[in-house]
N, C-alpha and C positions, 0 to 999 in steps of 0.2 A: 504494500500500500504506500503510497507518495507520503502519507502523514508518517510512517512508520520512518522512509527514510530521511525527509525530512529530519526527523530528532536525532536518527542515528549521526546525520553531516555535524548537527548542532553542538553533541554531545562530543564531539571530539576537541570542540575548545575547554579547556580546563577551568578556565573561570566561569564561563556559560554553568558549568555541571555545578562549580561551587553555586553561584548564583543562586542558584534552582533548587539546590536543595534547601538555600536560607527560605524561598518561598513556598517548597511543599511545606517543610517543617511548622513555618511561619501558619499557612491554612489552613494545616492540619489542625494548629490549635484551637485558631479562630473557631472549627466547627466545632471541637470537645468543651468549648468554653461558653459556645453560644447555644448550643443544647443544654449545657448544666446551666445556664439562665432561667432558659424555659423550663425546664423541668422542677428547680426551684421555686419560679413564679407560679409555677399552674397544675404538677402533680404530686408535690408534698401536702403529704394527709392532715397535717397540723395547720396548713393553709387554708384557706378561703379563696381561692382563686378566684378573680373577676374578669367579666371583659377589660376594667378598666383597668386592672394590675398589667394584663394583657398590652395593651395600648401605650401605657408607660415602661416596658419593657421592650416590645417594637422602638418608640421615641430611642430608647438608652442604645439600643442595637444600630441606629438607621441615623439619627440625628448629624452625630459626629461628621459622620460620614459626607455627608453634605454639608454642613456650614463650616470644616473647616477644611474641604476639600480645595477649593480654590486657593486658602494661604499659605497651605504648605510648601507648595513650591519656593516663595521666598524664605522658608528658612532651610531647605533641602539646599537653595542655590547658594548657601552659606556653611552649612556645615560636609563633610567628609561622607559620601555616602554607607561605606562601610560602617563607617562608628553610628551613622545613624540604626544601622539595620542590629549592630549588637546592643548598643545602650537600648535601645527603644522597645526590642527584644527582651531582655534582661528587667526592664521596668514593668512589660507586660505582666512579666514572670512573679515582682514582687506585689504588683498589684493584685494579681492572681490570687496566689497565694495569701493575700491580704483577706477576697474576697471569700475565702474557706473558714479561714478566721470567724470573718462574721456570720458565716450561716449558723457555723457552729455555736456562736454567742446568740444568738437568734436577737441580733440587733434591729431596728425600727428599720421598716424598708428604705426609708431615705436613703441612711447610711449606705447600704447594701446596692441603692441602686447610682450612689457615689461613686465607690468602688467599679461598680460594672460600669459608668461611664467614662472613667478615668483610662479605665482598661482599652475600649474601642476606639478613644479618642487618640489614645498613640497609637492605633494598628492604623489609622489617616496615614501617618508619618512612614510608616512600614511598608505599607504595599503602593504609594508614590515613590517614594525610593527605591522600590527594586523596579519599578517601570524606568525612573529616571538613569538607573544604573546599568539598563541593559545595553544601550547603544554602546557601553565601554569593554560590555567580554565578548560581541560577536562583529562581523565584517559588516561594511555596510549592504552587501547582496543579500545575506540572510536576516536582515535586520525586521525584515516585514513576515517572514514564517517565523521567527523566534518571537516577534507581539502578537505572534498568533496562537502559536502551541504554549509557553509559557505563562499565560495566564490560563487557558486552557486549563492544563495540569491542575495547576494554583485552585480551580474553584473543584478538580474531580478530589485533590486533598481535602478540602474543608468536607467535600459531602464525604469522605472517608473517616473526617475527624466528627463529623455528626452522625454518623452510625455506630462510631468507637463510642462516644458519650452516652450515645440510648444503651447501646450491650453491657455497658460497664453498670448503667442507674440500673437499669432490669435485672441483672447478676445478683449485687447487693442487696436490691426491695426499697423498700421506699424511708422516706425519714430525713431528717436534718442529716445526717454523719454520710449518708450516702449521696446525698448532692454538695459536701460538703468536698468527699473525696473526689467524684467526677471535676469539681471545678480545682483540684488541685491536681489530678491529672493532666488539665489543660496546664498550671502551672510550670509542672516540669515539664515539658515541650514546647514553651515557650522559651524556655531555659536554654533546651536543646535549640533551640534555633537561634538564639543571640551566642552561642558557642562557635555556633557552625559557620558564622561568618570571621570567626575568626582567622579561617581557612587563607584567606583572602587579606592581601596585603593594605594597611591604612587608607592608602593612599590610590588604590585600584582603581576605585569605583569611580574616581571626581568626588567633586566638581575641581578643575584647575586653577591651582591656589594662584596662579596670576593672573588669574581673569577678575579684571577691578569689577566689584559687585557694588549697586547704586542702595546709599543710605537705607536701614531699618524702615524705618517710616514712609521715605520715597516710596521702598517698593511695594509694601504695604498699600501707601494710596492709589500707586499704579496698578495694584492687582485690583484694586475696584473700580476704577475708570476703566478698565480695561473688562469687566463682567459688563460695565453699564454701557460702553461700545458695542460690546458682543449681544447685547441683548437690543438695542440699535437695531445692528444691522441685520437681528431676525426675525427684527418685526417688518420687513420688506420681501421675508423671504414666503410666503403664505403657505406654497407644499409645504414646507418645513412647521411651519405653524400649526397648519391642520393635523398633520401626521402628528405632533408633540400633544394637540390639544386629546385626540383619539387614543395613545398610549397612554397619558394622564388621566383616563377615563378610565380605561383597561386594571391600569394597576391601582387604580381607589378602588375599583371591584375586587380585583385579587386580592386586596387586603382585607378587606371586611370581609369575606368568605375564608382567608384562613384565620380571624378570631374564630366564625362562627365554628370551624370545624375543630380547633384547638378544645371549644366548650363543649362540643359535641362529646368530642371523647372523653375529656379530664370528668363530663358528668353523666351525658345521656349513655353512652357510649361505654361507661369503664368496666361494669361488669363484676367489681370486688373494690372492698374498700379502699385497699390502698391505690386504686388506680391504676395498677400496674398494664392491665387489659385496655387500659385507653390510654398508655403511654405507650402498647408499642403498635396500637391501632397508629397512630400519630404517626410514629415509623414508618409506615405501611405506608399511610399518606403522602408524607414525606417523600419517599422512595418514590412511588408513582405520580409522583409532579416532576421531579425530576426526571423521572422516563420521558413524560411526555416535554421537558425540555431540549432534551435529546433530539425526540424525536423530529421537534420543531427542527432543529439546525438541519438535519435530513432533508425536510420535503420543501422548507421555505425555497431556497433555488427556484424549485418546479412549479412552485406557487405564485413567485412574481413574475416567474418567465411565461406564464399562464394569463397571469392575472394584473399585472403590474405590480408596484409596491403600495399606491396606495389601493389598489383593488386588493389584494393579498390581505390587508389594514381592513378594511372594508370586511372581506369573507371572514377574515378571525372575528370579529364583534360581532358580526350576524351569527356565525354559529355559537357560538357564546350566549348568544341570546336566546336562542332555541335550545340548547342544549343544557344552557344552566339551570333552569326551571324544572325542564323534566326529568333530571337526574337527580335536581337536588329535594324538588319539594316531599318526596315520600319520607326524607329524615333518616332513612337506613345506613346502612354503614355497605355495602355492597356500591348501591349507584350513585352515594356520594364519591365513593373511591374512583368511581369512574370517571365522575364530575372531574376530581383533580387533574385525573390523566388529559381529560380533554382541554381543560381552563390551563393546564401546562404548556399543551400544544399551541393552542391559540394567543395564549399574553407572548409565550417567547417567540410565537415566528411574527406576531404583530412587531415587538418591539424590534427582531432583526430587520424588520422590512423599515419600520422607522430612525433607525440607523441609518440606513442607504440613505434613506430620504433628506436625515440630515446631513449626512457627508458630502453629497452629489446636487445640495441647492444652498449648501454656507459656501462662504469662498475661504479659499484655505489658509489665510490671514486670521481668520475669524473663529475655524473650525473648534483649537480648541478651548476656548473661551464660551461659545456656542453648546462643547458639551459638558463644562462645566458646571453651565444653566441646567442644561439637560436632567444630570444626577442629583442637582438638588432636587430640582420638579419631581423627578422618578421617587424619589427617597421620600421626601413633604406629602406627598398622594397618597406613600402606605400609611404613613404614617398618622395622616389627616383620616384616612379611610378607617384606621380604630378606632380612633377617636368618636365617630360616627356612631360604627359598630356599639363601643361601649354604650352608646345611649339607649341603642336602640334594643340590645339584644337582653333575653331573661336570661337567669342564672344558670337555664340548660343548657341554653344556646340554640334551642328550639324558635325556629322565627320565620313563620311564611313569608312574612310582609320584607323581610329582608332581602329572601331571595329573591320576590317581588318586585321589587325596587333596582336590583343590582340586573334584572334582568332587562328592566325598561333602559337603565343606562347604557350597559350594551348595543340594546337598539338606537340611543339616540349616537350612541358612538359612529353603530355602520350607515345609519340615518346623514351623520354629517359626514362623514365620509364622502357620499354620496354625493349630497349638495358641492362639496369641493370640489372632485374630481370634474365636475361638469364645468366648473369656471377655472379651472386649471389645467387641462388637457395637459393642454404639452410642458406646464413645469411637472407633473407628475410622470410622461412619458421620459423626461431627461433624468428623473431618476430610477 
């Protein structure tokens, strides 16, 4: 397979291999750390899970990630990329570790959800650095298949370190000391990955200590005129607009359907008391969303080469609309699971195709500034979407009127779809 050699050409740079492994490693934790969240928030029996515990746990997961995604780069363009990937690493590890501490003292969730936001806030700093770092271990020819497989990897790790975190909580049973130890197994793999870069020489990585770097503060301001530019110039771009406003749709629905399904299991769903039967239902779910993530990357090609990309855009939210309803309204755990497979399918080959769309109508001055916008929106949507959820849903997580609702948006998604492509023809056929 071309992807197989690909890695094999890749792997024969030695820093490439170090690299790469700071980033499995690094992933890996991410998912063992972000599963002992959720499973601390929503299937310890001594809890009361909420949607809205839900929602503020989503925020601590998702936040970071967008609002300090944009300013990182001005202190990545200042510090040594390597020491960023070991200290940042290493602090993960004590914040980790910190956050064991506290389950175990069964401190006030503030606290707790301190600690966990402290922790994602420097994986910002973590996985920009090793994007910013790659251009220095590979050639410029392969520079465009190595941002393609290595992040690649990077998310098949996390979902390797999220199924490590559910077999480790399920092994043990349920309780304070058992989410206590998963989230300090994320610990030490964090640990391991701010080690492993030690592989790799201080000064490997960049940034080049004589490249004169413009005042703290400058760049700072610069990096906001320079969002509020990019945000300018995409408001002229209207495919782009449309296609952003239809994925911002897509994923407020995907969010408010995974609270409802999170409550599904931790209540309607668990089957014994400790919850254990609705923690690895979750599993299940889990896994088959991401099949059908999978599967999206497969068919979408076929789909825009069919269908265009904003028609492609278009056919995911219609079927989503018909297909969320009937699957989901009977409340079962059978043709919910299905729901996810398909709701998998359709957010991710929507979102591939609105990718193209924004790559192929920003100009490449702008582009990424453009997707910087993008991840916030993307991020602020789920995260606004439990927010929602929280209001709306009961403590089963039982709610026609939900799926009701998330069904019509759907439709108003491939609704406006519609309306655009018909005054956009040909900006949606140039992408």
């Amino acid at each position: 397979m071309a992807v197989t050699a690909d890695l094999r050409v890749l792997l024969r740079f030695a820093d490439f291999r170090r690299l790469l492994v700071v980033r499995l490693l690094s992933q890996l934790s991410d998912g063992v750390y972000q599963v002992a969240l959720a499973t601390y928030v929503v299937f310890t029996p001594e809890k009361q899970a909420s949607a809205a515990s839900i929602a503020a746990a989503m925020a601590v997961l998702l936040l970071p990630y967008s609002l300090l995604g944009p300013f990182t780069g001005v202190l990545l363009d200042r510090w040594r990329r390597r020491q960023v990937l070991l200290y940042c690493n290493l602090l993960r590890a004590v914040f980790a570790a910190g956050t064991a501490l506290l389950i175990l003292a069964r401190v006030p969730d503030s606290l707790f959800y301190l600690s966990a936001l402290s922790v994602t806030a420097v994986n910002r700093f973590v996985l920009s650095g090793l994007s910013a770092a790659l251009p220095r271990v590979v050639d410029g020819e392969r520079l465009v298949v190595a941002n393609s497989l290595s992040p690649t990897a990077g998310t098949i790790a996390a979902t390797a370190g999220g199924g490590v975190g559910f077999l480790v909580r399920l092994g043990l049973g349920a309780g304070y000391g058992p989410d206590a130890v998963v989230v300090g197994v994320g610990a030490v793999l964090y640990l391991c990955a701010g080690l492993s870069a030690r592989t790799m020489a201080p000064g490997r990585l960049g940034p080049d200590p004589g490249v004169l770097q413009p005042r703290f503060g400058a760049a700072l301001a610069g990096t906001a005129r320079g969002l509020a530019d990019g945000l300018r110039h995409l408001a002229g771009r209207r495919a782009a607009v449309h296609a952003l406003a239809a994925m911002t749709v897509l994923r407020f629905c995907y969010g408010a359907l995974t609270v409802m399904l999170v409550l599904l299991c931790r209540y309607a769903w668990a089957g014994s008391p400790d919850a254990s039967g609705g923690l690895a239902l979750l599993g299940v779910a889990l896994a088959v969303s991401g099949a059908g993530f999978f599967l999206a990357a497969l068919i979408t090609p076929y789909g825009t080469g069919r269908f265009g990309t904003a028609g492609w855009i278009t056919v995911c939210a219609a079927a989503s609309a018909v297909l969320e309803p009937a699957l989901g309204l009977p409340l079962t755990p059978a043709p919910v699971l299905a729901a996810a497979f398909v709701l998998g399918v359709t957010t991710q080959g929507a979102k591939i195709a609105t990718d193209t769309v924004v790559q192929t109508s920003v100009d490449d001055a702008f582009r990424g500034r453009v997707f910087s916008l993008y991840d916030v929106l993307f991020n602020v949507a789920f995260v606004g979407s439990a927010a929602v959820a929280a209001a709306m849903l009961p403590p089963d997580g039982r709610s026609p009127a939900l799926i009701l609702m998330i069904a019509v948006l759907y439709a108003l998604a491939a609704a406006g779809m519609v309306r655009a492509m018909r005054g956009l023809t040909s900006a949606f056929d140039r992408a």
